[in-house]
ZALUM-292672 format. One record per residue (C-alpha): residue in one letter; x, y, z; residue number from 1. Coordinates in nm, 2 decimals. Layout:
! ZALUM-292672
+---------+--------+--------+--------+-----+
! residuo !      x !      y !      z ! num !
+---------+--------+--------+--------+-----+
!       a !      X !      Y !      Z ! NUM !
...
+---------+--------+--------+--------+-----+
//
This chain:
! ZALUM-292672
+---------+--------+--------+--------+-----+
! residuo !      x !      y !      z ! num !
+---------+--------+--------+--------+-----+
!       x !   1.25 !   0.48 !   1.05 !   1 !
!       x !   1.38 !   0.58 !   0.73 !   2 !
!       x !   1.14 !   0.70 !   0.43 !   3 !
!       x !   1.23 !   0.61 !   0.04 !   4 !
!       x !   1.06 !   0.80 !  -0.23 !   5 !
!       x !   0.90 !   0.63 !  -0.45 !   6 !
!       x !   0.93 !   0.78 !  -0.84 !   7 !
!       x !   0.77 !   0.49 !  -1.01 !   8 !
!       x !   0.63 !   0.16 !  -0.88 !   9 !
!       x !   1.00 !   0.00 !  -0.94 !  10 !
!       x !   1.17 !   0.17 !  -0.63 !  11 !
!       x !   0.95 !   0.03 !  -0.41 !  12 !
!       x !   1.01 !  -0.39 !  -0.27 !  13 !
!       x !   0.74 !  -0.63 !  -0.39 !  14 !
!       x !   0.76 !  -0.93 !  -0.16 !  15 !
!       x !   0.66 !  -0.79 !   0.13 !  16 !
!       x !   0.43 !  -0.55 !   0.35 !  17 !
!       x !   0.57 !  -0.20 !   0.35 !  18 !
!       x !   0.46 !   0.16 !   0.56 !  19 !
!       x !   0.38 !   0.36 !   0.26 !  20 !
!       x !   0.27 !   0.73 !   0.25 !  21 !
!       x !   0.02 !   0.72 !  -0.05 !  22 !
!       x !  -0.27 !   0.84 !  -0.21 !  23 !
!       x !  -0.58 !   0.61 !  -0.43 !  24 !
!       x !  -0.52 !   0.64 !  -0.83 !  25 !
!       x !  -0.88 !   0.56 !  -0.88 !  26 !
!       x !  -1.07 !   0.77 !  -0.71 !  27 !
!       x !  -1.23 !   1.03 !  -0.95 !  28 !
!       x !  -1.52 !   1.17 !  -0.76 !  29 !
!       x !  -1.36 !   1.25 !  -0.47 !  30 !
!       x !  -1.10 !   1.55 !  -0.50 !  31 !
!       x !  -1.01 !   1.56 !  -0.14 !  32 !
!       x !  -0.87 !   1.20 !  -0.18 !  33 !
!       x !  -0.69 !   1.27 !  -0.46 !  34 !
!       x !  -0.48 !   1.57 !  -0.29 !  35 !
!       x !  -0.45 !   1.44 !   0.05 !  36 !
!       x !  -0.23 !   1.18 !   0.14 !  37 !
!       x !  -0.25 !   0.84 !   0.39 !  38 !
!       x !   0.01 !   0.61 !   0.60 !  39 !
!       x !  -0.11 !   0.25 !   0.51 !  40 !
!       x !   0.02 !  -0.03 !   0.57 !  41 !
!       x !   0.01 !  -0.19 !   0.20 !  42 !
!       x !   0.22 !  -0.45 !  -0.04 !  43 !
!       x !   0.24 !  -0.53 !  -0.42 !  44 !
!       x !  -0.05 !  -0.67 !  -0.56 !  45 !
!       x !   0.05 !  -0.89 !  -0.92 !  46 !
!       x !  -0.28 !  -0.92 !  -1.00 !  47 !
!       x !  -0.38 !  -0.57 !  -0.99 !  48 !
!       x !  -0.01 !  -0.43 !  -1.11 !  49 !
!       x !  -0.01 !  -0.18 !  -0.83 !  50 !
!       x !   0.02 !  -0.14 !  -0.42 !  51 !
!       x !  -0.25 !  -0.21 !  -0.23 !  52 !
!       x !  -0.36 !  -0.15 !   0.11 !  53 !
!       x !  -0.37 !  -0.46 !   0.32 !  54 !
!       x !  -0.70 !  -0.35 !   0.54 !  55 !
!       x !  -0.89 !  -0.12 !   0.39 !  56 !
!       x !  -1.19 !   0.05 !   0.61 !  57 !
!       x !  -1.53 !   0.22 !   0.47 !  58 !
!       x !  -1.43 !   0.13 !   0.15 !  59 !
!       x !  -1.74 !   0.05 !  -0.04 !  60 !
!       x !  -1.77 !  -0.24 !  -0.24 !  61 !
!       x !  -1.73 !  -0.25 !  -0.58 !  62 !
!       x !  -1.38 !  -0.07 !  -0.51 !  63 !
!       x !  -1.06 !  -0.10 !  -0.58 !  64 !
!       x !  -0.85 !   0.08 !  -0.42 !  65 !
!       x !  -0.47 !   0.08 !  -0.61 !  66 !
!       x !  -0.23 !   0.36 !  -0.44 !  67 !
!       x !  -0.01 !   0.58 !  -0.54 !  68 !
!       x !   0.25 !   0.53 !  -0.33 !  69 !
!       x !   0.48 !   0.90 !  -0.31 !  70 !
!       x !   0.73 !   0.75 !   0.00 !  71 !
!       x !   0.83 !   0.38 !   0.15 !  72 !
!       x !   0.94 !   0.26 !   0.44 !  73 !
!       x !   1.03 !  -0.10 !   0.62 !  74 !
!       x !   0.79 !  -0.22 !   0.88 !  75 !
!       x !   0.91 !  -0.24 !   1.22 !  76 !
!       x !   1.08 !  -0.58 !   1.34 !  77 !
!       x !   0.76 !  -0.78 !   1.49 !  78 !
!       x !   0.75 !  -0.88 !   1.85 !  79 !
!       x !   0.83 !  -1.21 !   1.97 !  80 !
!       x !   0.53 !  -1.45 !   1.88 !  81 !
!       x !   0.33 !  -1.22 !   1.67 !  82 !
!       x !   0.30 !  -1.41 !   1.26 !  83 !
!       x !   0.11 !  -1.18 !   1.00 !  84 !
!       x !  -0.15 !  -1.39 !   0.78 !  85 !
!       x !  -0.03 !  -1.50 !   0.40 !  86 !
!       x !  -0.17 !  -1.26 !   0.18 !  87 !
!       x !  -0.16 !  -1.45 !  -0.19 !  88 !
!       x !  -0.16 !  -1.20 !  -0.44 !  89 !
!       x !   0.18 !  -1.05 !  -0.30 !  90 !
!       x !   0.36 !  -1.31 !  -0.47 !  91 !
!       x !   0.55 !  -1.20 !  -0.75 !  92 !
+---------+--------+--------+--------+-----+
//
């Protein structure tokens, strides 16, 4: 697996689910969040101008969590038989 840093939201693709290394960008109460980084699996989201986790657990509602992503890498190939679901807002 190779890992691309990510300097700006450009460098990263947009049509497609990506392994990122990330932290939120709208998480202001929480300073532990802020400093600490996650491996998500997460894609573009046009309607939110910013990558988004595709699950997101024990998130409350009411949030929106857009990430900052710091490094990229592909997803591994899929095996045989497996199809991930459409997710509509990663068109671009």
């Amino acid at each position: 697996m190779q890992w691309h840093k990510c300097e700006s939201d450009s460098d990263a693709p947009k049509n497609r689910r990506l392994l990122l290394i990330a932290q939120p960008t709208n998480t202001t109460t929480d300073v532990l969040a802020m400093t600490t980084c996650d491996v998500v699996v997460g894609h573009w989201d046009k309607y939110r101008a910013g990558f988004v986790p595709v699950d997101v657990p024990n998130v409350p509602a009411g949030v929106d969590p857009v990430l900052k992503v710091l490094y990229w890498s592909e997803l591994p190939k899929l095996p045989a038989g497996i199809s991930l679901r459409q997710i509509r807002s990663l068109e671009v």
